[in-house]
N, CA and C atoms as a LAMMPS dump frame, in Angstrom:
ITEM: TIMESTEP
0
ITEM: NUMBER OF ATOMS
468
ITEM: BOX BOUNDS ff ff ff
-5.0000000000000000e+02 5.0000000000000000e+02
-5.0000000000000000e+02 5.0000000000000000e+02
-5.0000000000000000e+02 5.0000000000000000e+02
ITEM: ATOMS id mol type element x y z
1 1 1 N 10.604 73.124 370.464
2 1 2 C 10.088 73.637 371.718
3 1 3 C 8.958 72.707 372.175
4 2 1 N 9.071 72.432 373.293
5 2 2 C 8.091 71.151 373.809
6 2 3 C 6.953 72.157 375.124
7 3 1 N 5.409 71.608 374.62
8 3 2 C 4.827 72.287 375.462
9 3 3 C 4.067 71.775 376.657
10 4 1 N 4.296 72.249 377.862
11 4 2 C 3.974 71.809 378.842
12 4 3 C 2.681 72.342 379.696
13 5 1 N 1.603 71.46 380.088
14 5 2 C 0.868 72.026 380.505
15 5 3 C 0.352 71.504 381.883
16 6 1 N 0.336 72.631 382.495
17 6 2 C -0.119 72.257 384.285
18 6 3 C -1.406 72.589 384.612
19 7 1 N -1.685 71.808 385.93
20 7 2 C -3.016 72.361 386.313
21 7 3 C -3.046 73.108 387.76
22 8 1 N -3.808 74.339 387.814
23 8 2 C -4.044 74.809 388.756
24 8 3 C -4.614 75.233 389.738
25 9 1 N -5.129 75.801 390.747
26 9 2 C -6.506 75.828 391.72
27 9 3 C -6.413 77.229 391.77
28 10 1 N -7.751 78.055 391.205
29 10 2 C -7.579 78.927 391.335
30 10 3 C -8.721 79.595 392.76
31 11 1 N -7.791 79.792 394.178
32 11 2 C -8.586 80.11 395.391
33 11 3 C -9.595 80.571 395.504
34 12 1 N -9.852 80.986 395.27
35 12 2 C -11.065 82.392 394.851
36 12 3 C -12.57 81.887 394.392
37 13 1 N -12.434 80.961 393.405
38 13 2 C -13.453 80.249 393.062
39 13 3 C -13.748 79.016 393.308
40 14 1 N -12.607 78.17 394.184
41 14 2 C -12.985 76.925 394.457
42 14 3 C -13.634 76.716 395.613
43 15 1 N -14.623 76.297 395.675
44 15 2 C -15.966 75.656 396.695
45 15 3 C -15.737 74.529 397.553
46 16 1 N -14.599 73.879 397.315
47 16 2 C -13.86 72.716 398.224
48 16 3 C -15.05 71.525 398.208
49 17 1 N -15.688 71.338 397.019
50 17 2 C -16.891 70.108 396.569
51 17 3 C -16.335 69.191 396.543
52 18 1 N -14.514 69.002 396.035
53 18 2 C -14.419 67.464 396.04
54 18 3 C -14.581 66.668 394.669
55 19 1 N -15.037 67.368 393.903
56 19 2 C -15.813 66.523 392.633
57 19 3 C -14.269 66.254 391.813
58 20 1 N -13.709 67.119 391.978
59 20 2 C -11.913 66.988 391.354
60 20 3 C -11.183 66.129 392.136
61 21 1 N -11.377 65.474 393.371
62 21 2 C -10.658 64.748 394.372
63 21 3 C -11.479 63.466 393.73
64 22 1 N -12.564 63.364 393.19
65 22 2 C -13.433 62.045 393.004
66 22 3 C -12.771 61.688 391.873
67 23 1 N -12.309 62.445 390.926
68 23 2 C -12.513 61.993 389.84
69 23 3 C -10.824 61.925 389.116
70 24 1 N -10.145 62.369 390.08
71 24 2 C -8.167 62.126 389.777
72 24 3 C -7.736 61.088 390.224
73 25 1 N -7.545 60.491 388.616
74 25 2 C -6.845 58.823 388.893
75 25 3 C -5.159 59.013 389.521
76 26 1 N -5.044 59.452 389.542
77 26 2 C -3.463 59.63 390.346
78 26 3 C -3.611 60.06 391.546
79 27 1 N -4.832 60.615 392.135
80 27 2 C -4.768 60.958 393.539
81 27 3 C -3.741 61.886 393.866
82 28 1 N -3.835 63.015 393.114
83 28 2 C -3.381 64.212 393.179
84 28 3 C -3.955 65.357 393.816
85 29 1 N -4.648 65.595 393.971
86 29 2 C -5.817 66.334 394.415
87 29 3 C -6.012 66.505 395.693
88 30 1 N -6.483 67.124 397.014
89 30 2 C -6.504 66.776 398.313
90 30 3 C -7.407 68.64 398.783
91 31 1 N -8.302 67.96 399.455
92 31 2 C -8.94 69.263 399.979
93 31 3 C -8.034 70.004 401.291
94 32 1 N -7.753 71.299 401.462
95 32 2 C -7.259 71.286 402.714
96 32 3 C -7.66 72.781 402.964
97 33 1 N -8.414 73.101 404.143
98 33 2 C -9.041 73.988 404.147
99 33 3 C -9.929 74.92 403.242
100 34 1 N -11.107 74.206 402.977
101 34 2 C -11.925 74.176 402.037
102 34 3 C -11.607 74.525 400.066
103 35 1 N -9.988 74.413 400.393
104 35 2 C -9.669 74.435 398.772
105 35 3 C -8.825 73.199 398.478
106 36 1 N -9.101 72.96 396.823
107 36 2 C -8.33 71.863 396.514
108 36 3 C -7.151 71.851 396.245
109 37 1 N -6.276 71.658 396.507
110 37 2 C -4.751 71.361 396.646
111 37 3 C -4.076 70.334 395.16
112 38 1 N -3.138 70.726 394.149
113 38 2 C -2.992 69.69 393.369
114 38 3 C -1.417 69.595 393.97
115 39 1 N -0.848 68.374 393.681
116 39 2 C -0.187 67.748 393.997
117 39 3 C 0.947 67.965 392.346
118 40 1 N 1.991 68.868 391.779
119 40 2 C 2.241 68.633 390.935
120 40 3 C 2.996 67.55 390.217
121 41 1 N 3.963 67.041 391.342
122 41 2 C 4.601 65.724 391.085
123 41 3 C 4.401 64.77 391.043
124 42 1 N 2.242 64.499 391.052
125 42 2 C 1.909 63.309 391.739
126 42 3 C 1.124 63.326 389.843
127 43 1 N 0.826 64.708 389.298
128 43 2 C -0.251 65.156 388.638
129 43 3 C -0.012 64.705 387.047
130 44 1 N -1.088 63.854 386.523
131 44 2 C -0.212 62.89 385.115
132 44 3 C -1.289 64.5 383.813
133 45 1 N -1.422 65.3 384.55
134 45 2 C -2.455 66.297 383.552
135 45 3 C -2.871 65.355 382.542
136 46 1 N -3.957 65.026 383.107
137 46 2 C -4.975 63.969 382.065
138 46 3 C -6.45 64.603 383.028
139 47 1 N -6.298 66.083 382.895
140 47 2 C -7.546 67.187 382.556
141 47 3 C -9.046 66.264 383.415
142 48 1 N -8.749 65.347 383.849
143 48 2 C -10.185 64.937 384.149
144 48 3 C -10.509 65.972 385.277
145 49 1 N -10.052 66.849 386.247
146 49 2 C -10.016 67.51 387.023
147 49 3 C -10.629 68.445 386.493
148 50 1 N -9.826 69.133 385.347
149 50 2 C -10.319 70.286 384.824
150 50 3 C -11.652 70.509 384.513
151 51 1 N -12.356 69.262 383.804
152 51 2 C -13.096 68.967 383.206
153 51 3 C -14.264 68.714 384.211
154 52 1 N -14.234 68.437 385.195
155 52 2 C -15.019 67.548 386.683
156 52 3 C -15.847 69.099 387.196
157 53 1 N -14.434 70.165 387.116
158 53 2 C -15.063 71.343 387.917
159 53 3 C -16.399 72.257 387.739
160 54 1 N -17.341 72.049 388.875
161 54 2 C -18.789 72.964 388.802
162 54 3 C -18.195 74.326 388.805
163 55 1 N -17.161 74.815 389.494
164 55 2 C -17.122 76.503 389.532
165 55 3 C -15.857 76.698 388.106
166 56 1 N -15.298 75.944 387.836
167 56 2 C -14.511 76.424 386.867
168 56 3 C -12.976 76.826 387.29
169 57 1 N -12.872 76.07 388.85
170 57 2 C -11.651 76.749 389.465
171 57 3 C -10.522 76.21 389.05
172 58 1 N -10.574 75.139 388.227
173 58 2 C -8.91 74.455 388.062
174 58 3 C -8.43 75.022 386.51
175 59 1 N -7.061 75.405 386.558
176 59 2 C -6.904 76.412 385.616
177 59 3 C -6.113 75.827 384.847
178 60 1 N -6.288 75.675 383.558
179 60 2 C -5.228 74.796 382.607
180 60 3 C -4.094 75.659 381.912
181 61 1 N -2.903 75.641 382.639
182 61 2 C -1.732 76.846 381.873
183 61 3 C -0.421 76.042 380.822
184 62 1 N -0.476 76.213 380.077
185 62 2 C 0.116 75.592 378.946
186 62 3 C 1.657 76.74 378.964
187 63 1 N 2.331 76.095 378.916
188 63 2 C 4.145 76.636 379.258
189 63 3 C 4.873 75.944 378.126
190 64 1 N 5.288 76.812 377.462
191 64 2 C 6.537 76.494 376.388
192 64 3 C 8.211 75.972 377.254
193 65 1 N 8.68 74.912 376.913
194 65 2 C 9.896 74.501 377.662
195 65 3 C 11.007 74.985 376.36
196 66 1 N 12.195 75.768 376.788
197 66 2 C 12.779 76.262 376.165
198 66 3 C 14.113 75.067 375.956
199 67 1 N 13.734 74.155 376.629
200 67 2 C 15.074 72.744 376.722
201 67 3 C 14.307 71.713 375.354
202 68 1 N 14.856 71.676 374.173
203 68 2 C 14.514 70.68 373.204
204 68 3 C 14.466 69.292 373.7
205 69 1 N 13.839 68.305 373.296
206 69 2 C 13.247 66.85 373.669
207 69 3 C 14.339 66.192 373.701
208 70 1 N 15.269 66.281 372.041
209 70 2 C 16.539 65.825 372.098
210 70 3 C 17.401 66.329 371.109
211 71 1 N 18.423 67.043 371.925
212 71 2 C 19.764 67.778 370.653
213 71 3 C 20.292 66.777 370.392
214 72 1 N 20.719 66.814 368.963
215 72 2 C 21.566 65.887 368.359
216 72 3 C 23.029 65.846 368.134
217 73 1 N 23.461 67.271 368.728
218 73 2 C 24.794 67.598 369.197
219 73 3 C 25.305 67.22 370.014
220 74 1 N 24.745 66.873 371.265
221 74 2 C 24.881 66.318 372.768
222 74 3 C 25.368 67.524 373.036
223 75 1 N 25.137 68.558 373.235
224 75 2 C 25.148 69.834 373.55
225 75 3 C 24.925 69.725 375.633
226 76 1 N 25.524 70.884 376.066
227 76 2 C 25.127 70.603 377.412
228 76 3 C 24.115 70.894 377.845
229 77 1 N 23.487 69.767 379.005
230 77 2 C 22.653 69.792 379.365
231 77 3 C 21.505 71.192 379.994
232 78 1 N 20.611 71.934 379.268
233 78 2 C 20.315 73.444 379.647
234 78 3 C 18.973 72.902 380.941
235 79 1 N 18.688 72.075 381.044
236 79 2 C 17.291 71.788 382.075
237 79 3 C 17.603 72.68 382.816
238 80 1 N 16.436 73.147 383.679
239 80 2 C 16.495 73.574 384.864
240 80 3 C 16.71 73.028 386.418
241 81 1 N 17.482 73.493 387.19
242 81 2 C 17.724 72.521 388.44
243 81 3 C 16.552 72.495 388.822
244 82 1 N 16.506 71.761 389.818
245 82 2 C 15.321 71.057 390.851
246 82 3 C 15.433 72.241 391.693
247 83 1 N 15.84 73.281 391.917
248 83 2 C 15.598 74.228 392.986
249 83 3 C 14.632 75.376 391.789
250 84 1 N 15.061 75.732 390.613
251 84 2 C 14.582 76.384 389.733
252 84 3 C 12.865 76.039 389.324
253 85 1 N 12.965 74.463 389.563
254 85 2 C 12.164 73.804 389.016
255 85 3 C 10.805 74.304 390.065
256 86 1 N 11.4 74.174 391.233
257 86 2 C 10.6 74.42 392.486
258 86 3 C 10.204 76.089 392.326
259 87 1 N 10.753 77.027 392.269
260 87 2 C 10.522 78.271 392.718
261 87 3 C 9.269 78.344 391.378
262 88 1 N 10.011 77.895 390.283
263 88 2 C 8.48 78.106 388.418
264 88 3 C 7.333 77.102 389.445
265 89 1 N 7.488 76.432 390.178
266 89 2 C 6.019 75.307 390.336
267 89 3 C 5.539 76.293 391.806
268 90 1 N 6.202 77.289 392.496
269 90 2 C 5.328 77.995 393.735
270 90 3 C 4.793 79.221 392.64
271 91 1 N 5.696 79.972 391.849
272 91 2 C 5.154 81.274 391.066
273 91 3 C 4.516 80.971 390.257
274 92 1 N 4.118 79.696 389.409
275 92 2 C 3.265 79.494 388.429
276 92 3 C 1.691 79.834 388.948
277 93 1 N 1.4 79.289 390.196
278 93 2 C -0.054 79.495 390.273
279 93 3 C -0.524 81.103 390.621
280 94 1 N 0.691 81.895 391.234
281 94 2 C 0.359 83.233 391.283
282 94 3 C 0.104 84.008 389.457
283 95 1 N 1.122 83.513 389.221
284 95 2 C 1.544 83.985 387.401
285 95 3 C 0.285 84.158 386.459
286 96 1 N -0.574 82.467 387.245
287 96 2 C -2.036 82.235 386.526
288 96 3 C -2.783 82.825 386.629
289 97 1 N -3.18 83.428 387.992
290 97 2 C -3.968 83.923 388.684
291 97 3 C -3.831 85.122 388.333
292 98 1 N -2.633 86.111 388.401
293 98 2 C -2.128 87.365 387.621
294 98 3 C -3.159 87.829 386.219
295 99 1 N -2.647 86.653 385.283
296 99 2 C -2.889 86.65 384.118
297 99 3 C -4.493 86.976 384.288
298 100 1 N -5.282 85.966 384.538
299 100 2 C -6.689 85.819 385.061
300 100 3 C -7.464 87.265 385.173
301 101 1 N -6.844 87.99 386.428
302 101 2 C -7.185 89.111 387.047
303 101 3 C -6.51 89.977 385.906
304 102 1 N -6.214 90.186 385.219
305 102 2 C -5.416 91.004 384.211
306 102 3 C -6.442 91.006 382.686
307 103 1 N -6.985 89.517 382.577
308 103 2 C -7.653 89.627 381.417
309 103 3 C -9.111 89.448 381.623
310 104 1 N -9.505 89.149 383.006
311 104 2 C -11.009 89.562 383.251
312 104 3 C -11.233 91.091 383.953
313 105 1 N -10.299 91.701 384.55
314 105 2 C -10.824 92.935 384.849
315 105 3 C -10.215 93.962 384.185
316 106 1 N -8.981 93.987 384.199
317 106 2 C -7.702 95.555 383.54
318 106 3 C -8.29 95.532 382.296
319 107 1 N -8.235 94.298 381.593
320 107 2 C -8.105 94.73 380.015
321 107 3 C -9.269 95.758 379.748
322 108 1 N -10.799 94.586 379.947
323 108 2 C -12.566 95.831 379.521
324 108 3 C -12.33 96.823 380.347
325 109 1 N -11.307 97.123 381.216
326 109 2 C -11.856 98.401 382.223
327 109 3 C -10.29 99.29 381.269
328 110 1 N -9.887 98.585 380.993
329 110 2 C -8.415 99.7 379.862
330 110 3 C -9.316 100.158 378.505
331 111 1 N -9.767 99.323 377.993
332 111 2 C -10.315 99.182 376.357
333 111 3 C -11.674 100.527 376.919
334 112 1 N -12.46 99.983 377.947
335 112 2 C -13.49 101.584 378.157
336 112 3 C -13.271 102.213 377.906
337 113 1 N -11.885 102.629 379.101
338 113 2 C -11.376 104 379.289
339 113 3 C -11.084 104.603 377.86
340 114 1 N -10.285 104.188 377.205
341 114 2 C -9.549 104.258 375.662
342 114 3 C -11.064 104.332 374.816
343 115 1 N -11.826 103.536 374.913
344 115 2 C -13.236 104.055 374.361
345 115 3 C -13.68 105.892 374.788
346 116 1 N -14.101 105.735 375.427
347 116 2 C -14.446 107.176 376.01
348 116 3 C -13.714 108.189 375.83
349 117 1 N -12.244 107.663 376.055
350 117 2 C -11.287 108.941 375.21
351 117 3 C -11.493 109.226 373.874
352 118 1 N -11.713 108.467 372.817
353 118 2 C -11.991 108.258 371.587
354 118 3 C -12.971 108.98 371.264
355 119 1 N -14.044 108.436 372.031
356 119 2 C -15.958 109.087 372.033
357 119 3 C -15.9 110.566 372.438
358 120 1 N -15.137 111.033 373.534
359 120 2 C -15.467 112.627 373.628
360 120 3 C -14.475 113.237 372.563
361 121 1 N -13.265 112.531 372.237
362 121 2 C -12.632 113.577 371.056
363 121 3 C -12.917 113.797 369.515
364 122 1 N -14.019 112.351 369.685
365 122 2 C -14.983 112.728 367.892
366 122 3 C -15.983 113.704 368.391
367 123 1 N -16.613 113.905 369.911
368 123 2 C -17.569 114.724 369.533
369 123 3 C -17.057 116.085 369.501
370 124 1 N -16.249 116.052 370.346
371 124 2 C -15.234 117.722 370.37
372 124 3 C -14.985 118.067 369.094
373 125 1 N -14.786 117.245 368.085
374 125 2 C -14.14 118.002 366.947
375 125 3 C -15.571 117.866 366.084
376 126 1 N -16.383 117.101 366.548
377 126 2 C -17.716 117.308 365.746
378 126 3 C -18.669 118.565 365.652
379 127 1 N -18.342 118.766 367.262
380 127 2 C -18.843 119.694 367.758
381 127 3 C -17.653 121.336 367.469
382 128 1 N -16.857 121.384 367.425
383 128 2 C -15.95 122.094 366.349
384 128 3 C -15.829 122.524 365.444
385 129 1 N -15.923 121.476 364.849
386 129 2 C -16.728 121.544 363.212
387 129 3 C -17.719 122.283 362.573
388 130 1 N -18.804 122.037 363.56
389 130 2 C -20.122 122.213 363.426
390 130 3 C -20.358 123.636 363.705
391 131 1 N -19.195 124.654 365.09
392 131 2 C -19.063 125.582 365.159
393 131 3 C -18.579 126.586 364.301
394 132 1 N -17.448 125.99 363.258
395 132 2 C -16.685 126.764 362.631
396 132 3 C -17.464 126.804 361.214
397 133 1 N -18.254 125.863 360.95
398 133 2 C -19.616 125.431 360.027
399 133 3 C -20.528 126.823 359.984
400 134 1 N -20.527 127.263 360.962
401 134 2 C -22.133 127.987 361.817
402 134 3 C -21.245 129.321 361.789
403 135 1 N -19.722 129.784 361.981
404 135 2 C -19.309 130.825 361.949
405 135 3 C -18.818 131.367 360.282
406 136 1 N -18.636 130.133 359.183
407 136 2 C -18.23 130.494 358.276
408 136 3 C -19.529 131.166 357.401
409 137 1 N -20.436 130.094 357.897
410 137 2 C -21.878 130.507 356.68
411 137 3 C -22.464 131.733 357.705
412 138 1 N -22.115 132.058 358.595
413 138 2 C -22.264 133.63 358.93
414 138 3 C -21.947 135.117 358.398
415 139 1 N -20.371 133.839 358.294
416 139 2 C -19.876 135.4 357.669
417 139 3 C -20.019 135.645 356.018
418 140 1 N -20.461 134.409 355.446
419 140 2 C -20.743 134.383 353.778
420 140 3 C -21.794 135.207 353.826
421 141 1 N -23.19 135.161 354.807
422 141 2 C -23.749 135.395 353.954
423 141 3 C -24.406 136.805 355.167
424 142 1 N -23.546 137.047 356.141
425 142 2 C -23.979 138.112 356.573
426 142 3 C -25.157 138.266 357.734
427 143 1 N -25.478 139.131 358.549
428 143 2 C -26.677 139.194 359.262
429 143 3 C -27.478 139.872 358.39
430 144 1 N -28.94 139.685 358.492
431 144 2 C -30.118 139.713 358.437
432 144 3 C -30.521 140.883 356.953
433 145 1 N -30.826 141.687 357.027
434 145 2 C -31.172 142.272 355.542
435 145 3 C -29.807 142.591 354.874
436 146 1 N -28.826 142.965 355.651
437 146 2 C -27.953 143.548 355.169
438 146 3 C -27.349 142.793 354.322
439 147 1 N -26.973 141.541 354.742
440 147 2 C -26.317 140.565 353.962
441 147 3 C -26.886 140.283 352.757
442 148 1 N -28.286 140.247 352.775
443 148 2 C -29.108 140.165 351.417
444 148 3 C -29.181 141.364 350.523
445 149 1 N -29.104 142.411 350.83
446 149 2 C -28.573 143.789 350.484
447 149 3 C -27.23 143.238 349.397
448 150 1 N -26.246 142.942 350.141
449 150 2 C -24.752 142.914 349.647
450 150 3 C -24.838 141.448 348.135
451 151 1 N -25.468 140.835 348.909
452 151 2 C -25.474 139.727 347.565
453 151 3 C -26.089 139.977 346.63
454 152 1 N -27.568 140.951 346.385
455 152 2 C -28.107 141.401 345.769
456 152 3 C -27.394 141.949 344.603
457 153 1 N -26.698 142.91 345.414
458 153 2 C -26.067 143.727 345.293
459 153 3 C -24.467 143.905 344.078
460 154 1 N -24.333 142.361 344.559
461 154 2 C -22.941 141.738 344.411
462 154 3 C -23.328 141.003 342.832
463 155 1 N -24.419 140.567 343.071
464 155 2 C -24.778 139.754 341.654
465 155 3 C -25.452 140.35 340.808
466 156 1 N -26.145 141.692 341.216
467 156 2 C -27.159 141.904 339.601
468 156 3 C -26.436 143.476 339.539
């Protein structure tokens, strides 16, 4: 399995500075309405981009290719067409961006929630506990003289 890795612009955080257009030896890169634009067919991913960015907007997504380097069967050819190829290179940068928004906000705001469920059902049963605690040593040992009456009573 051969792994492939692209680079991406993620909208949201890019500032349209340019510092990624300065610094891509392939001239991949291109500002166009204050965001940077990568060029994937132009793009040799040699990360200097990645690496250049002040906001952190170019996104490095690493893709497993399910087509081996080279079968030794001469097996038929499984690549993907150039139309396939196209639709993975428009959905990849949504896919990234997905992912992104999925593991900076859903996940800590899932893991809370699932916290707090956790936290009120130890105290419920703590608090349960603590009731059935408070009703048993009631009834052992009775209300007020009487109960001391009966144990007295019970033991000598």
């Amino acid at each position: 399995m051969e792994t492939v890795a692209m680079l991406y612009v993620d909208e949201k955080r890019c500032s349209g500075c340019g510092k990624c257009v300065d610094v891509c030896p392939a001239g991949a890169i291109a500002i166009s309405q204050g965001t940077a634009i990568i060029d994937q067919e132009r793009c040799s991913q040699c990360e200097a981009c990645f690496h250049a960015c002040p906001e952190q907007a170019i996104l490095l997504v690493s893709e497993h290719s399910l087509v081996p380097e080279h079968d030794p069967r001469g097996a038929v050819d499984l690549s993907p067409t150039p139309r396939a190829q196209s639709i993975a290179a428009r959905a990849a940068p949504a896919l990234a961006a997905t992912l992104l928004f999925v593991g900076r906000e859903l996940i800590p705001r899932a893991a809370n929630y699932v916290l707090d469920i956790v936290d009120r059902r130890m105290s419920e049963s703590r608090a349960g506990s603590l009731e059935e605690t408070t009703r048993a040593s009631e009834q052992t040992l009775g209300s007020g003289s009487a109960g001391r009456r009966r144990r007295r009573h019970r033991g000598g």
